[in-house]
C-alpha positions in Angstrom: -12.0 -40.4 -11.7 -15.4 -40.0 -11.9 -17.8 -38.2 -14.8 -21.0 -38.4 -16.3 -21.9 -40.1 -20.2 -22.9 -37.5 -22.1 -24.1 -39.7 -24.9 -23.9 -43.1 -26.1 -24.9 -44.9 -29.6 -25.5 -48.8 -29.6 -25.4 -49.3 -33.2 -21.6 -47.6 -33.4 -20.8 -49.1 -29.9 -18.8 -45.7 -28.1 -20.0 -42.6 -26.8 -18.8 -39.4 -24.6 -18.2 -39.0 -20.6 -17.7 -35.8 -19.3 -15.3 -35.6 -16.3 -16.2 -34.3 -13.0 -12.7 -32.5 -13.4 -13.1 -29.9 -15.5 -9.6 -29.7 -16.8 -10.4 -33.4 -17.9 -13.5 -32.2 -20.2 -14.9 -34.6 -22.5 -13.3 -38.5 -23.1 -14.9 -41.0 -25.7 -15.7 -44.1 -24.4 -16.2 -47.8 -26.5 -18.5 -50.4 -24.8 -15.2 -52.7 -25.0 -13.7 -50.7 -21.8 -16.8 -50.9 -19.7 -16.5 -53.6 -17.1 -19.8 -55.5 -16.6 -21.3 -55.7 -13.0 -24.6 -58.2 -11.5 -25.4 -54.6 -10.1 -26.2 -53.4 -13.3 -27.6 -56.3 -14.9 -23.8 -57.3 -16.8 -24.1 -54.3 -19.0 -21.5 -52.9 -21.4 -23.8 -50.5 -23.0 -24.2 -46.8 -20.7 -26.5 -44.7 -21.6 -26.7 -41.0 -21.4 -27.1 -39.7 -17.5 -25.1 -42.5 -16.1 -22.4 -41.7 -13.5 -19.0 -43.6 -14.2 -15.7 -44.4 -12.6 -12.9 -44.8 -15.1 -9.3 -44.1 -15.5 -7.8 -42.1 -18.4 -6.0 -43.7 -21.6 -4.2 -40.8 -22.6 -2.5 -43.8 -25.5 -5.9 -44.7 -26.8 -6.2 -45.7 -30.7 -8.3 -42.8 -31.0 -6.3 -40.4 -28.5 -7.3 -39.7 -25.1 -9.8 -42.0 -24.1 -11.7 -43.6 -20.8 -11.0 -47.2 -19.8 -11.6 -49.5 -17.0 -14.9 -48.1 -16.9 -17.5 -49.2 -14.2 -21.0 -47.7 -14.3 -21.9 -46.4 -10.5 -25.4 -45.0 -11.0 -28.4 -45.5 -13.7 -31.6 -44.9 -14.5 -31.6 -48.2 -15.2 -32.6 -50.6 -12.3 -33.5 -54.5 -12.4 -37.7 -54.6 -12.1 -37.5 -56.9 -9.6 -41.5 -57.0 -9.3 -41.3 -58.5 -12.3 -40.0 -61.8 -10.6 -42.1 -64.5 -11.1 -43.5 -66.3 -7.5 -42.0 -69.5 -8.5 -38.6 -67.8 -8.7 -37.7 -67.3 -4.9 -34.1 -68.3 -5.2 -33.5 -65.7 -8.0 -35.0 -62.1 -5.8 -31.3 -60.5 -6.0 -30.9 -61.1 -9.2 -31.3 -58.5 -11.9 -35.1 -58.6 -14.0 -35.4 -56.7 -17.4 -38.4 -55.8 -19.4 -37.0 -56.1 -23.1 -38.4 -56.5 -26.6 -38.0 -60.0 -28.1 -37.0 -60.7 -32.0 -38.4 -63.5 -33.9 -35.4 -65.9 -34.4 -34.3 -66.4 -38.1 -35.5 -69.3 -39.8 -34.3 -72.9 -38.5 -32.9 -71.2 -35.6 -33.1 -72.1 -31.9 -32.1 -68.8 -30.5 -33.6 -65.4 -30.7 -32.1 -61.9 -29.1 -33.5 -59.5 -26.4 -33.4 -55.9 -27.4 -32.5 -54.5 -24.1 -33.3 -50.7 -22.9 -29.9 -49.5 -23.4 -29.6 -50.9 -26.9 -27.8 -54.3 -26.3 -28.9 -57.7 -27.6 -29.3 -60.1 -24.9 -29.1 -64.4 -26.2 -32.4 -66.3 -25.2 -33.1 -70.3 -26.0 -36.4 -70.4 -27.4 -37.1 -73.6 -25.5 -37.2 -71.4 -22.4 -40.3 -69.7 -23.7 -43.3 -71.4 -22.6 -46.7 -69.7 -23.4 -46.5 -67.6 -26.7 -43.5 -69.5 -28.6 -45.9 -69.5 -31.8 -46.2 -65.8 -32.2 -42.8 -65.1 -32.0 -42.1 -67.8 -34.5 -44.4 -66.1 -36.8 -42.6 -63.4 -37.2 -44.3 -60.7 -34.1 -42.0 -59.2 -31.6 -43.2 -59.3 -28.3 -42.5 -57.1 -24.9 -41.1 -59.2 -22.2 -39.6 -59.9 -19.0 -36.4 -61.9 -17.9 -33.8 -62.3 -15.8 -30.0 -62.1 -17.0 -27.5 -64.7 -15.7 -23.6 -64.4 -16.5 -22.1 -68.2 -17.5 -18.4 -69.3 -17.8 -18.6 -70.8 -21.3 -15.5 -71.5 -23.8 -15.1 -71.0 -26.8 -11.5 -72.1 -28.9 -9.9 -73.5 -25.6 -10.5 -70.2 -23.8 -12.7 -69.4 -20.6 -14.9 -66.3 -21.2 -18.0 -64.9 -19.8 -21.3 -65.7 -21.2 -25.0 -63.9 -20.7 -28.5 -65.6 -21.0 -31.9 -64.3 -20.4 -33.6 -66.8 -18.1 -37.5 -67.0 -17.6 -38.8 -65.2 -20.1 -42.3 -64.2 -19.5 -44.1 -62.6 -22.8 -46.4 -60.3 -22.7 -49.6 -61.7 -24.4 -52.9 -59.9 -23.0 -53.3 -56.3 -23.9 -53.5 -55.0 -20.2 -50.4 -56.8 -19.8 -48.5 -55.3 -22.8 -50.4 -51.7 -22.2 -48.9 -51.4 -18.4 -45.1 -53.2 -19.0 -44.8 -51.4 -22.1 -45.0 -48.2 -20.9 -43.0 -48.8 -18.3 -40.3 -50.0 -20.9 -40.5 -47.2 -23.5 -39.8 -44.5 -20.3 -36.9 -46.8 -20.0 -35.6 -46.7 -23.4 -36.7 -42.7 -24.0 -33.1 -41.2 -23.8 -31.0 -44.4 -25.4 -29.8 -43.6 -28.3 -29.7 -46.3 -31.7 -31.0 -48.4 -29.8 -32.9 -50.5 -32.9 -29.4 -51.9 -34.1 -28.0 -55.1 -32.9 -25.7 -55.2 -30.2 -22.4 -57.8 -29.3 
């Protein structure tokens, strides 16, 4: 079945999809049931406008509810023109502009706030030019691309998602062009300023 998300809120991690079948009407629908593709940059996150194909849990904990949930069409596109030259190997890969955090004290690690809302884990040792200002406390506009790992974590083999060259966005003419092109990105996501998982 196929239908379209109606709304979505990152900060309470479910939203609504709206079946194409319209004695199906209106399903919520929790980030955990949303299968993560390359396509799509591995999200879990949908935001409002996206087409899905999912199935119907009419047993869910909160009654009738969408699982298995694959997004099929977004707004949201990898910027592959944001893909630096030295990066030939990576062109089908998916690019992001995001908005990095300064990391919390002592920490080698900061988050990605992506345009639908998720938080995204970047090393800070793959930040090259600009590493100061985000260590003092500014949050910066930036570009990267996402890569899926097989990690483990207590014995068990699970799926794991990076940002990879990070480029920040240091001159104004830089941060004036990329930004805009991000906030049009993130205009219809909603709670998008809370911290995904």
């Amino acid at each position: 079945m196929e239908g379209t998300v109606t709304f979505f809120s990152a900060s309470q991690h479910y939203g609504k999809v709206v079946a194409d079948d319209p004695t199906v009407g209106s399903l919520r629908l929790s980030d955990e049931d949303v299968i993560r593709t390359e396509e799509f940059g591995w999200r879990s996150f949908p935001i409002q406008g996206d087409r899905v194909r999912f199935e119907i849990d009419t047993q869910g904990r909160r009654g009738r509810q969408a699982k298995n949930i694959f997004i099929i069409q977004s707004a949201l596109q990898s910027e592959s023109d944001l893909r630096p030259e030295d990066t030939k190997n990576y062109r089908r890969d998916y690019w992001e502009l995001g908005t990095l955090l300064p990391p919390a004290h002592g920490i080698d690690h900061s988050f990605i706030v992506r345009p639908d809302g998720e938080h995204l884990y970047a090393k800070l040792n793959k930040i090259t030019e600009g590493l100061d200002r985000v260590l003092s406390g500014e949050t910066l506009p930036c570009s990267y691309l996402i890569k899926k790992w097989i990690g483990t974590k207590n014995g068990d083999f699970r799926p794991f998602y990076e940002a990879i060259f990070l480029k920040l966005y240091e001159s104004p003419s830089q941060e004036a062009s990329d930004s805009a092109l991000f906030l049009a990105a993130v205009a219809n996501v909603k709670g998008n300023d809370k911290r995904g998982r």
